[in-house]
C-alpha positions, 0 to 999 in steps of 0.5 A: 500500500503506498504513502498516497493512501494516508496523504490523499486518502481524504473522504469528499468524494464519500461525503459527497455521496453520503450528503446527497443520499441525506438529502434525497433518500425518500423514507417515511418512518420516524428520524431517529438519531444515535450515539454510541461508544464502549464505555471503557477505554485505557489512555492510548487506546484507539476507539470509534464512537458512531453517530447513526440516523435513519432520518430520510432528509439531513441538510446539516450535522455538528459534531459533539465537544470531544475533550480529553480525546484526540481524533485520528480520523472522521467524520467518516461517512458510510450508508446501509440500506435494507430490503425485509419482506418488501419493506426497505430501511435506511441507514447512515452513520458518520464517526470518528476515530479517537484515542483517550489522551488521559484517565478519568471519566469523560462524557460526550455531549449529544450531536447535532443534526437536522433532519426533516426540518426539525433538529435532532439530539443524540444521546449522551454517553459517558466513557471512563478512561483507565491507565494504559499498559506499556507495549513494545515493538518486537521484531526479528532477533532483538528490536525496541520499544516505540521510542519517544514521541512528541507533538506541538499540541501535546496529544499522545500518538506514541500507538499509532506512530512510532519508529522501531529499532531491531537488531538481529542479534544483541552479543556479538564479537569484535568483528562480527556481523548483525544487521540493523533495521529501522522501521516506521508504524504508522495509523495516521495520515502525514502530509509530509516528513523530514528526518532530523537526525541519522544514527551516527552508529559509533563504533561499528564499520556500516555498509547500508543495505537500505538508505532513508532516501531510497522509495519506501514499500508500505506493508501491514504488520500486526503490533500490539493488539493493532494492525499498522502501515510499516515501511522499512526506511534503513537497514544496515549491516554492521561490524563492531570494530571494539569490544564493550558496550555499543549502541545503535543510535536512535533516528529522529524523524519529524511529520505533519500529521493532518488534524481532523475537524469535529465539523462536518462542513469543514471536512466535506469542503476540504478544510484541515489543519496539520501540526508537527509531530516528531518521533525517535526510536529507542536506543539498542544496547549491543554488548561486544565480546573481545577475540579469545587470545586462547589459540590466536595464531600468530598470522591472524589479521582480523578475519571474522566470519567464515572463509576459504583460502587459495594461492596459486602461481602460473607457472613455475618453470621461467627465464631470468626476468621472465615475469610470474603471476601469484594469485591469492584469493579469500573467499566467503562471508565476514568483514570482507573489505576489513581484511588486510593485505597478507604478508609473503616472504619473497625470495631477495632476488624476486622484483615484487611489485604492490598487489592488483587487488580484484573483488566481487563483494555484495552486501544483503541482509544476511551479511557481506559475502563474496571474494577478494583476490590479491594479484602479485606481479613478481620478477625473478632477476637471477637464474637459479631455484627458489622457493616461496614458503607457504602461504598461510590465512587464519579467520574466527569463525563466532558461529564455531567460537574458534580460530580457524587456518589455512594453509597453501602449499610451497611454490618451487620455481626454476629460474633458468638463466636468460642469453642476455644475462652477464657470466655472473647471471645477472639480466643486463637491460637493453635500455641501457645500450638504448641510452649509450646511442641517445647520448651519442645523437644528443651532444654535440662536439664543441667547435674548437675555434670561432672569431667574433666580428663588429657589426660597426654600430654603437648599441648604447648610443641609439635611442631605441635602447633607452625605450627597450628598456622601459618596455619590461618595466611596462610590461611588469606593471599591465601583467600587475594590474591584469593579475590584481584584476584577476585575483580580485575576480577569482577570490569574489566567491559571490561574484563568481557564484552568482555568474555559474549559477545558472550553469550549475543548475542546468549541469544537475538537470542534465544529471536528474534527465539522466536518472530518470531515464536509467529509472533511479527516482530517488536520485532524480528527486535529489538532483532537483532538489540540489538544482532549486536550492543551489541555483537560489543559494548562489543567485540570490546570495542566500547560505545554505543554513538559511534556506528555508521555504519562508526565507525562500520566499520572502527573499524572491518577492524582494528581488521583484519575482512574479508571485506565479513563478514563486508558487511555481517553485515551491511546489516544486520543493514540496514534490521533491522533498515528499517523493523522497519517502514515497509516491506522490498521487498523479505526479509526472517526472517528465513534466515535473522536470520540464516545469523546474527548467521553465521555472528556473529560465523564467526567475533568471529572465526576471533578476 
């Protein structure tokens, strides 16, 4: 189920219909108008309290004065019509949806509707609210409670939007891979959201499987005795790097949840009220083991996980200076891209040049796997035998709670002596007889005599040398004032800003241009986001820390911008920043490209 659900989900079009039917419905019975709502609740809890008449002309409907609760959703609208051995009956019922905000005893006024002419009242009803019991979000190896949840009006939404943290295990050792997820429960609707802040994740190496800003997947889980919209915003996979207490930092996000109003008429022509409403998860305490120093080889690197080990060479029969080539390979599933460099002995008359490393490593939920391959280029420079002494590789393996190693076998290579080597055995380079014949073609012998002859004029004496003279001088003082001019410019961050920053927003279209057409949305959305905010920050002279909407705004109306292309640009902003957490209804990427362009020429036609 996607975002657009709970952003556009609101019921004009049932009101529309529920209203007419009110209106036109032709029944003869007496109008009757009822009230009804459980009579117990807890603080927290989540009831629907149903207003239903059977009146056949309604023309208008008050909701009652709902203190002490706050609503999640309503007036919802719904109709039901009965046909009983040829006598049809009618109902309609509007209700909302509440949540009991503290304890005591609470009554609910009568509601009001006019039916037929006449008003009619419904009944009271008196609901007592008892202390709610405390519930947590579990999921998969280890999760959090819901974490802390505040709103601008105070109301407690803590069970109905919560953010949850979960780790797949809770003692690993130093090294050791667990996955961490993030997770939104939602039963409210948001028109928009924003993350305040990101786990910093102190401690562990991470490699994201699931980044905040990639398109969210809605699904619906059931927690707490309740069923939720859950989207899975960040999973990441984590290695802890030290022994101790670790702890998976909370995320913090903020939402504009939309406020019902208690009054039919506002709901039916659209008018609503949001307010803002931050959540965090709770922080998940990870207790790291240090590595047994209990049979630890003295090779071990700081492999953790479960590993194969080879090494091979190509050949090991060659000539003198003959090139050969060692690969060493680890392949498996651990802390992969943590693994160092292993340590070979070569022998003293080998030329090793550093390793081309070569790897193929994935990152899933389930952990890092793949291979990581060290490629050595060696050189033997003398002929003779030579051996390279096994290779060793030793890993943990937490799943065995042991140090594991491998072992390759000896390499034995003949070197045999090349026909360009001297007696002692040594190749002598042919770059060096190459070199003897460049000097040759490159010196010149001197001429051993020459005579200087007067060309019979006095140099001094001429006017033209005085004015030779003067010319450096000149020249020094224009090249001067040119490279004042010049650094003057260059050092102008504002000046020069102001100039590229058409070319820098038209240089992140193109990029937007090309995601879209590889089909990477997310991306997209950010190249035209970076290409709004950008473009106002260097054109206008505005700094990124104060580019908020109303700053934006404020700052375009004063440069004289038309009041169109001001709307037209903060609803660009608006679809951007929403479609980075999920869909937005009807919205084209094409066309959303096409109208940032014209948008962007048109304010730079105005400024």
């Amino acid at each position: 189920m996607i975002l657009d659900k709970y952003i556009y989900r609101f019921p004009r079009t049932a009101a529309l219909i529920a209203f007419c039917l009110l209106c036109f419905g032709a029944f003869s019975q007496d109008a009757t108008f009822t009230a009804k709502a459980p009579s117990s609740v807890a603080v927290g809890q989540k009831f629907e309290i149903k207003f239903t008449t059977n009146s056949s002309n309604v023309s208008s409907f008050k909701g009652p004065a709902l203190d002490g609760f706050s609503i999640l959703s309503g007036p919802n609208q719904s109709r039901s019509v009965q046909i009983i051995n040829g006598s049809m009956t009618s109902e309609v019922s509007l209700s909302y949806v509440l949540v009991a905000q503290k304890e005591g005893t609470f009554t609910i006024p009568p509601a009001k509707v006019m039916a037929d002419g006449e008003t009619l009242l419904s009944n009271e009803i008196t609901i007592t609210v008892t202390k709610g019991s405390s519930n947590n979000s579990s999921s998969g190896g280890g999760s959090s409670n819901s974490g802390s949840t505040q709103s601008s009006s105070g109301t407690d939404y803590s069970k109905h939007l919560f953010l949850s943290t979960a780790a797949t295990k809770r003692t690993v050792y130093v090294g050791e891979h667990l996955t961490s997820t993030y997770k939104l429960y939602n039963r409210v609707r948001f028109t928009g959201s924003s993350v305040e802040k990101m786990p910093s994740l102190n401690g562990f190496w991470s490699q994201d499987v699931k980044s905040p800003f990639e398109q969210v997947q809605w699904t619906t889980e059931y927690a707490n005795g309740l069923n939720y919209e859950v989207a899975e915003l960040k999973k990441t996979v984590l290695f802890a790097q030290r022994s101790g207490e670790l702890v998976l930092d909370p995320l913090e996000m903020t939402f504009d949840v939309q406020l019902q109003s208690r009054n039919f008429f506002d709901n039916f022509f659209g008018r609503t009220q949001t307010e803002k409403v931050t959540i965090k998860s709770t922080p998940v305490k990870i207790k790291v083991l240090p590595l047994p120093e209990k049979g630890k080889p003295e090779d071990f690197n700081g492999a953790v996980g479960s590993f194969n080990f080879s090494a091979e060479i190509d050949k090991n029969k060659v000539k003198a200076n003959d090139a050969i080539n060692l690969k060493v390979r680890i392949t498996g599933t651990g802390n992969l891209k943590l693994i160092e460099q292993p340590v070979i002995t070569f022998p003293a008359d080998f030329e090793v040049y550093d390793p081309k490393i070569n790897e193929d490593i994935k990152v899933t939920a389930s952990g890092v796997s793949g291979y990581r391959e060290y490629e050595y280029l060696i050189i033997p420079r003398r002929a003779g035998d030579f051996t390279i002494d096994p290779l060793t590789f030793s890993y943990f393996d937490p799943s065995k709670k042991q140090y594991i190693s491998h072992q390759s076998g000896t390499f034995e290579i003949k070197v045999e002596k090349n026909p360009n080597a001297n007696a002692s055995g040594v190749v002598t380079s042919l770059a060096d007889k190459e070199d003897i014949k460049v000097l040759n073609e490159d010196i010149r012998y001197i001429i051993p005599s020459f005579t200087l002859q007067s060309t019979g004029s006095n140099l001094i004496e001429s006017w033209w040398f005085y004015l030779l003279l003067l010319i450096p001088a000149l020249v020094f003082l224009i090249v001067f004032i040119l490279r004042k001019n010049i650094r003057e410019h260059l050092t102008n961050a504002d000046l020069i800003s102001y100039k590229k920053a058409s070319q820098m927003a038209n240089k992140h279209l193109k990029n937007a241009r090309k995601e879209l057409e590889a089909g990477n949305k997310t991306e997209f959305y950010n190249s035209l986001i970076m290409a709004i905010y950008g473009y106002v920050a260097d054109k206008l002279k505005i700094k990124n820390a104060s580019l908020t909407k109303d700053n934006l705004r404020d700052t375009l109306a004063s440069k004289n911008i038309s009041e169109n292309n001001i709307q037209q640009f903060l609803q660009i902003i608006d679809t951007c920043e929403m479609a980075r957490y999920a869909p937005v209804a009807g919205s084209n990427e094409q066309e959303l490209l096409s109208k940032t362009e014209q948008t962007i020429k048109s304010i730079e036609n105005e400024i």
